[in-house]
N, C-alpha and C positions, 0 to 999 in steps of 0.2 A: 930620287925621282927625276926623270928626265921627260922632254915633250919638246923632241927635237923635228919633229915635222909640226909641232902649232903653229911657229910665227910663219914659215911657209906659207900656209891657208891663208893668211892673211895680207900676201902681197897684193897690192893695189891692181887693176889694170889699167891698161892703156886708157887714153883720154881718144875717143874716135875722130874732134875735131884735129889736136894737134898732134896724134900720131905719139903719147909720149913728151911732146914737148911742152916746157911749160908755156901759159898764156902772156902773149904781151902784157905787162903792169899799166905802160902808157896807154892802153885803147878805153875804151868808154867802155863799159858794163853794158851788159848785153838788156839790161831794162834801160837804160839810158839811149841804147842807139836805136832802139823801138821808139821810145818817145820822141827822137829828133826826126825819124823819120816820119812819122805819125804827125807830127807838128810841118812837115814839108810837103804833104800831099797836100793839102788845097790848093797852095801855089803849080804846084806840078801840074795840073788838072786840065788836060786839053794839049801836054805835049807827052809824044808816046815815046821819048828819047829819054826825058828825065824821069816818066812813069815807071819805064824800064826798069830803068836803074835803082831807084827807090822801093821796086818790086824787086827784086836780085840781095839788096839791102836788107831789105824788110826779112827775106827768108836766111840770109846770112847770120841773122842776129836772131831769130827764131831758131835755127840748128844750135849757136852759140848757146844758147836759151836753154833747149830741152838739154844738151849731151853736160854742163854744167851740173844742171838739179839732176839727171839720172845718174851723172859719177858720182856728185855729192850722194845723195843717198845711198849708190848701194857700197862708198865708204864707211857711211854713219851704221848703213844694216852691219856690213862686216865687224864693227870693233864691237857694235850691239853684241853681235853673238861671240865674240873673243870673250868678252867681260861676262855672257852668261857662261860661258864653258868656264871660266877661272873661277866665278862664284857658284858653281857645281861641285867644282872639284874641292873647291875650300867648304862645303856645306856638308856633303857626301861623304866623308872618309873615315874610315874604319880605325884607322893609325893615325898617330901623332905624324904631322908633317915632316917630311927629313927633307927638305932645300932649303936653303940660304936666303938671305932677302937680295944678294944678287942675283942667282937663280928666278927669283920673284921679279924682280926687274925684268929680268929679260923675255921672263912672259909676257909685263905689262906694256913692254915699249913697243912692240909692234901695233899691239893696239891702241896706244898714245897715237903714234905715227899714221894709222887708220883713219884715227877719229880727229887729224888734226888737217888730215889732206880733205876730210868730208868737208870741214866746216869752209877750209878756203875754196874749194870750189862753190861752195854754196853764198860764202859771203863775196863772189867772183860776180854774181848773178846782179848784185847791187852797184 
């Protein structure tokens, strides 16, 4: 039994802020640069130089914000539906199983890999 187009389905895509690349480690989480900025608008208040720019900020980290939780999730939806198609096929079948537990592996690890990209973009947000 082969299922050489499954982990295919399941290639990630692109991230739309970096294009593919991953996120700097050292930058501030995108809830943290809303709150620093958030805590610098009163001071700002009356000049339209650093209003600007803490507007420009403010939607920087709001893009960082939404394209994070929407890769994250639809990481977590895609391995969702890997793991129900593996617990279909293991629920559903007429015949004794004929693959290997490496065979098995190699179905699960795309969706490890799915489910492991979701959670760091999602724990990226923090």
């Amino acid at each position: 039994m082969t299922f050489a187009t499954f982990p295919s389905a399941l290639s990630p895509p692109a991230c739309p802020l970096c294009a593919g690349e991953p996120h700097d480690p050292n930058s501030a989480a995108p809830l943290e640069q809303l709150r620093l900025c958030l805590h610098q608008l009163p001071s700002a208040a009356g000049d339209m130089v650093a209003l600007g720019a803490l507007g420009r900020q403010l939607s920087r980290s709001h893009a960082e914000l939404d394209a994070l939780l929407l890769q994250g999730t639809i990481d977590l939806r895609a391995a969702h539906l890997g793991l129900q198609a593996l617990l279909t096929l293991l629920q559903r079948r007429d015949e004794p199983l004929l693959f290997s537990s490496e065979e098995a592996l190699a179905l699960l690890e795309p969706v490890q890999q799915r489910l492991q990209l979701g959670l760091q973009r999602i724990n990226r947000v923090f």
